[in-house]
N, C-alpha and C positions, 0 to 999 in steps of 0.2 A: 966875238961880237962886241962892238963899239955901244956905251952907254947913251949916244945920242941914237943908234941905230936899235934898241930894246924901247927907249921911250915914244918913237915912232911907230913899233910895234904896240907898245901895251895904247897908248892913245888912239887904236884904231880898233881895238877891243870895243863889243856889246858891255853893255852892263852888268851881264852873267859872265861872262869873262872875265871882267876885270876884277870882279868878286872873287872868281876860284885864283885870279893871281894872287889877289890881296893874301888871302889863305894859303893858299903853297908859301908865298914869303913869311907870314904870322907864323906859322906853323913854325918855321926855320929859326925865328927868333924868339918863339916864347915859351912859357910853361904849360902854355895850354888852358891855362884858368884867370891867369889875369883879364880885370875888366869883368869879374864874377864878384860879386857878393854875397853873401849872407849876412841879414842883421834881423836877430830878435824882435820880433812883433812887428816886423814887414814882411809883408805877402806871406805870413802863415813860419819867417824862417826860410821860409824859400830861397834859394840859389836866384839871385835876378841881375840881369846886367848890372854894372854898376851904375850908379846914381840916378837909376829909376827903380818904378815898380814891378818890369815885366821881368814876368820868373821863366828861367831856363826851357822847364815844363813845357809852357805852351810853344815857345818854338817847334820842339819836338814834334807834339802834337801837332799843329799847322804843318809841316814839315811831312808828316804821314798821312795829310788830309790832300797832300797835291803841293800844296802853296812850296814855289820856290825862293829861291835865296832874294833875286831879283825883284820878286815882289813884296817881300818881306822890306826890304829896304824901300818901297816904293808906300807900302803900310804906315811906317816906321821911319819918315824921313831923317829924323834926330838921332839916328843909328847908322851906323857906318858898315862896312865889309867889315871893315875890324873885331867887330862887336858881335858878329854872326861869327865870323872865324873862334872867336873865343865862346860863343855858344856852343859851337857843336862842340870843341875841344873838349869842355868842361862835362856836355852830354856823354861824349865817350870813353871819357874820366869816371862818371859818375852815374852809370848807366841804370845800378839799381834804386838808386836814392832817386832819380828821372821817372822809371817808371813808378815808384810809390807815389809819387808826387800827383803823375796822371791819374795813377786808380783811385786816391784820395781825393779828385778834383770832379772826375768823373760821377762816382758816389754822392758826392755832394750836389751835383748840379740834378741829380735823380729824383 
């Protein structure tokens, strides 16, 4: 397949499509957690995209409540595929440190 004959294809992708492409390519090129954060006395320590405030966590959580990728970036417009791809990477990297984070956020909001 000819790289003009892929770009033809990916440009006729839905928006949820072109998210799981983004992903399958991230995937292929990263560690998984770049574009994650941790900083001391933000969000609690919390894992959150980089150079914002939203923690790993609550995608999760949205994520188990229904909310798909698509409307997450539609939420979220300052957020890229990219930045979801490196969300979940990071979530299944770091799946129990994710849940503590929920049950700790959870309890709090009680």
């Amino acid at each position: 397949m000819k790289l003009k004959e892929l770009e033809a294809q990916l440009l006729a992708l839905n928006l949820t499509e072109k998210a799981e492409a983004i992903q399958i390519l991230t995937k292929s090129l990263s560690n998984g957690s770049q574009g994650i954060t941790k900083t001391p006395g933000v969000c609690g320590g919390d894992a959150c995209v980089a150079n914002t405030r939203i923690p790993v966590w609550l995608f999760v959580s949205l994520r188990r409540q229904g909310t798909t990728d698509a409307e997450l970036l539609k939420f979220y417009p300052y957020l890229s595929a990219a930045d979801l791809v490196n969300v979940w990477a990071y979530a299944d990297a770091h799946s129990q440190e994710i849940e503590q984070a929920i049950r700790e956020n959870e309890e709090a909001t009680v």
